[in-house]
C-alpha positions in Angstrom: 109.6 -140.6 198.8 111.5 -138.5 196.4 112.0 -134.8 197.5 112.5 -131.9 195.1 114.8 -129.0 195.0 112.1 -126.9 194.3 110.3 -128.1 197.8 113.8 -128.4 199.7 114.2 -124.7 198.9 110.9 -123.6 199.8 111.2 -126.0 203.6 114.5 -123.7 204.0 112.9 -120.1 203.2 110.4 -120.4 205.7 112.4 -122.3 208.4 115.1 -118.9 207.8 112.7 -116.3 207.3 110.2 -117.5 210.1 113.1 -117.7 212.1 113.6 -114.3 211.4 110.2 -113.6 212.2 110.5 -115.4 215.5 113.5 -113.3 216.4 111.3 -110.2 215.9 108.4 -111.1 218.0 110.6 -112.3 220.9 112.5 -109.1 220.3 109.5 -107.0 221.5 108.9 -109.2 224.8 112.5 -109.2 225.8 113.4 -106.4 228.8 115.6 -103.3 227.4 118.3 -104.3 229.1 118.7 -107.1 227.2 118.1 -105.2 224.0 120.9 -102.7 224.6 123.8 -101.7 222.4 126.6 -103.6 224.9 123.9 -106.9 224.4 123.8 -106.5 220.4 127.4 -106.0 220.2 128.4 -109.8 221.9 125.4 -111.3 219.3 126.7 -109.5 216.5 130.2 -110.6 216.9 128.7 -114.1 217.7 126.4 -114.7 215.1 129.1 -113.2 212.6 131.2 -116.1 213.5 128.5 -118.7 212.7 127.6 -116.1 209.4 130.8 -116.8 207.9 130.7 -120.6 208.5 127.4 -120.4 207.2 128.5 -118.4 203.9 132.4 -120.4 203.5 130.5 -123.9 203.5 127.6 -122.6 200.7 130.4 -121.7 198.9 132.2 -124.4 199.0 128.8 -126.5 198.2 128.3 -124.0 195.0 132.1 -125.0 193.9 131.7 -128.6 194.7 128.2 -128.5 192.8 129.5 -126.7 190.0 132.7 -129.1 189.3 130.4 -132.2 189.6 128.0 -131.0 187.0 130.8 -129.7 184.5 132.6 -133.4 185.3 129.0 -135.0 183.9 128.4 -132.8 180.9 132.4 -133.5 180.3 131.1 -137.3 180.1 128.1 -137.0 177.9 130.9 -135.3 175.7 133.4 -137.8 176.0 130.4 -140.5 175.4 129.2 -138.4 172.1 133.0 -138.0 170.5 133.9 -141.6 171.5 130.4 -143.0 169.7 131.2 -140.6 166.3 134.9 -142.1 166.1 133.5 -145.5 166.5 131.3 -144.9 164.0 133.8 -143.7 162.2 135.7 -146.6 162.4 133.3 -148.9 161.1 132.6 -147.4 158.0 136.1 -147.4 156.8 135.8 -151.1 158.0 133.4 -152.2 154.9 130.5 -153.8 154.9 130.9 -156.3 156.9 130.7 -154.0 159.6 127.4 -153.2 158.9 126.0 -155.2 161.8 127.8 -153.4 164.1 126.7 -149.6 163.6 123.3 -151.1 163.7 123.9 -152.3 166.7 125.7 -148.7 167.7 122.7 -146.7 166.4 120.6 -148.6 168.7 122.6 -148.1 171.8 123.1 -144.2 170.5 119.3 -143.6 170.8 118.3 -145.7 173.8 121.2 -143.6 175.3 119.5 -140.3 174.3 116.4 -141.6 175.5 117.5 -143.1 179.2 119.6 -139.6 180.1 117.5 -136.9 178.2 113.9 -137.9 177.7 112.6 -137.3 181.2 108.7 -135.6 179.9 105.6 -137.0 181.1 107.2 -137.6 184.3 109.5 -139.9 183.5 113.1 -139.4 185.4 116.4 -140.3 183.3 117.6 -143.7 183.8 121.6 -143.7 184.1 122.1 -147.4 184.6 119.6 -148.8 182.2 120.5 -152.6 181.9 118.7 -152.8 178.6 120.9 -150.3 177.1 124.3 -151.8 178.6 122.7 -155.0 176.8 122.9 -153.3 173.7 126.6 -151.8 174.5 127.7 -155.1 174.9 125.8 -156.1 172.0 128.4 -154.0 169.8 131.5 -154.8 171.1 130.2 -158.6 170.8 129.7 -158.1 167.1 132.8 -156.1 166.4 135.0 -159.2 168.0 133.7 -161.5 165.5 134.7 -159.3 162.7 137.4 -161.1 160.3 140.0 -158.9 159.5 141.7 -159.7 156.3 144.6 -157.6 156.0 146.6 -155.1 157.9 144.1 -152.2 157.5 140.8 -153.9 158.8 143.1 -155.4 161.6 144.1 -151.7 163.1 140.4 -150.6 162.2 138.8 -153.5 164.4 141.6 -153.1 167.5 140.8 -149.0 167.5 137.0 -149.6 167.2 137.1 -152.0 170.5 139.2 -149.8 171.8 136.6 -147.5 171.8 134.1 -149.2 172.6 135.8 -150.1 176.1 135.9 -146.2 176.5 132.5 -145.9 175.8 132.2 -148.5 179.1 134.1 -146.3 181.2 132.4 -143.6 180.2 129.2 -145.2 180.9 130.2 -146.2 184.4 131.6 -143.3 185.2 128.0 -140.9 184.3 126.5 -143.6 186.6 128.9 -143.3 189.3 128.6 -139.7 189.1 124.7 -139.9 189.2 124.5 -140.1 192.7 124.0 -137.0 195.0 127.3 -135.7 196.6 124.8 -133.9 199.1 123.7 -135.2 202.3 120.7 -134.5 203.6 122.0 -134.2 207.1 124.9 -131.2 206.2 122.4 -129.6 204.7 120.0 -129.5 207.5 122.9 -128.6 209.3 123.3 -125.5 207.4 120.0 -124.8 207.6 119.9 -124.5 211.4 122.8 -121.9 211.4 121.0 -120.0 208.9 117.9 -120.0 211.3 120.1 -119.2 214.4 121.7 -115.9 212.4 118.4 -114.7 211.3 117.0 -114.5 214.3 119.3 -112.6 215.9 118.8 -110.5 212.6 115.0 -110.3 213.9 116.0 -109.4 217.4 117.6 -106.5 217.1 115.4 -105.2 213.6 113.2 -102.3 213.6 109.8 -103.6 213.5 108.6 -101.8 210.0 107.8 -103.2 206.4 110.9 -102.4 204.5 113.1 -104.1 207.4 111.1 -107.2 207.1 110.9 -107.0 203.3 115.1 -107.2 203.6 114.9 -109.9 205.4 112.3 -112.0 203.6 114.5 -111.3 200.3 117.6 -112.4 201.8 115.9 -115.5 202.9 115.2 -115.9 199.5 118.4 -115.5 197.8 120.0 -117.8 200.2 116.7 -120.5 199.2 117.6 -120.0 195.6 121.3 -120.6 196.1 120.1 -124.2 198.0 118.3 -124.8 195.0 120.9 -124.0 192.5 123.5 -126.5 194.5 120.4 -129.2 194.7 119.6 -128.5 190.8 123.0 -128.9 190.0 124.0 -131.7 191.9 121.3 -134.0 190.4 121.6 -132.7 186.7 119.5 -135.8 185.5 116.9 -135.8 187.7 115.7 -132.9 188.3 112.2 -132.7 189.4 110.4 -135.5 187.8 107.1 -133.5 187.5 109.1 -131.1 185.1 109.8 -131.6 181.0 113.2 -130.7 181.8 115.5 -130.3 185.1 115.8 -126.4 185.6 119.7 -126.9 184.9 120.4 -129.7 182.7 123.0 -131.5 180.9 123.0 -130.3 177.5 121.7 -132.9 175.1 123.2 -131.4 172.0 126.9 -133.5 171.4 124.5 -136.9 172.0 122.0 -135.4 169.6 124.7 -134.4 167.3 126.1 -138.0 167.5 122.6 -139.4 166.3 122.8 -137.4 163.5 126.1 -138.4 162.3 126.1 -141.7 162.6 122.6 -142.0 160.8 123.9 -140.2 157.8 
């Protein structure tokens, strides 16, 4: 069973803010000498401790998050430059390598299609064999080229040595494809956050605006869940959307399928 961000982030606003909420009702039953200033002073210091672990590792989550996605859309750019130079290549081949952008056209599209056409509730498909089929596909037709002279015989080396870059490039977005998130850490985190909001609750005023602070800081700290979540799975997304909130951007693989078809 596949979980969203979207859900992940809505389980951790209401475990925080009813915690919160918790920490307000057993706030009113407690004795006042348990609710005095000398009392609030030791679980302010203590929860501030367990508040800055809380806010150092989201941080670090938001900066880990954030390099992974830049290292994927980094890929998909690599990928898009390395298919227009191949391309490339193979024009200034002749035709005899006319076989082989067919071949690279092919690959180009089903690419697009396995990484970036996730509507209608299909989820992106890194590691689509059919499409490594095709990949191998080219390189297979550009070994059997016959070079004739020195020219075509530098034009066929470069164009398989792109074409092993377009490999690596492949195995590295599916290496990178898989969440850098536990599950666990982040349930971890969670708990903290519930512990510091109900001390938050404890010592509140019981009125609306106090609880309306709360409930929005709840939220905020939700969002920023989802943002790490979001980002960490930039292909996936939630399946049940036409796009992943924060995405990949399709345009130098889009751009690539319109050079090569000219």
């Amino acid at each position: 069973m596949t979980i969203s961000s979207l859900e992940i982030a809505l389980v951790i606003i209401c475990v925080v803010f009813g915690s919160a909420l918790l920490g307000l009702l057993i706030g009113r039953r407690l004795p006042p000498h348990h609710t005095g200033s000398e009392t609030k002073g030791v679980v302010s210091v203590s929860m501030a401790i367990v508040g800055t672990m809380s806010a150092l590792v989201i941080g670090f989550l938001i900066s880990n998050a954030s390099s992974a996605f830049n290292a994927r859309n980094g890929a998909v750019a690599h990928l898009s430059s390395d298919i227009i130079r191949l391309d490339m290549l193979l024009r200034r081949y002749g035709p005899e390598a006319e076989a082989a952008r067919n071949a690279l056209q092919r690959y180009t599209t089903m690419k697009f299609d396995d990484l970036f056409s996730n509507g209608a509730g299909r989820k992106s498909n890194v590691d689509n064999p059919a499409t490594l089929k095709i990949l191998d596909d080219v390189q297979d037709r550009i070994l059997v080229l016959k070079p004739v002279d020195d020219r075509q015989r530098w034009l066929g080396a470069q164009a398989l040595q792109l074409a092993a870059e377009m490999s690596e490039a492949r195995s590295l977005l599916v290496q990178q494809n898989e969440s850098s998130l536990p599950l666990p850490f982040l349930g971890a985190v969670m708990l903290w956050l519930a512990v510091v909001f109900a001390s938050f609750g404890l010592f509140a005023p019981r009125n609306a605006t106090a609880i309306i602070a709360l409930f929005f800081c709840a939220f905020a700290i939700s969002a920023a869940i989802k943002l790490i979540l979001d980002m960490d799975t930039p292909f996936g997304g939630d399946i049940r959307l036409s796009r992943p909130p924060i995405h990949i951007s399709s345009d130098p693989l889009r751009h690539a399928i319109e050079a090569i078809r000219q």
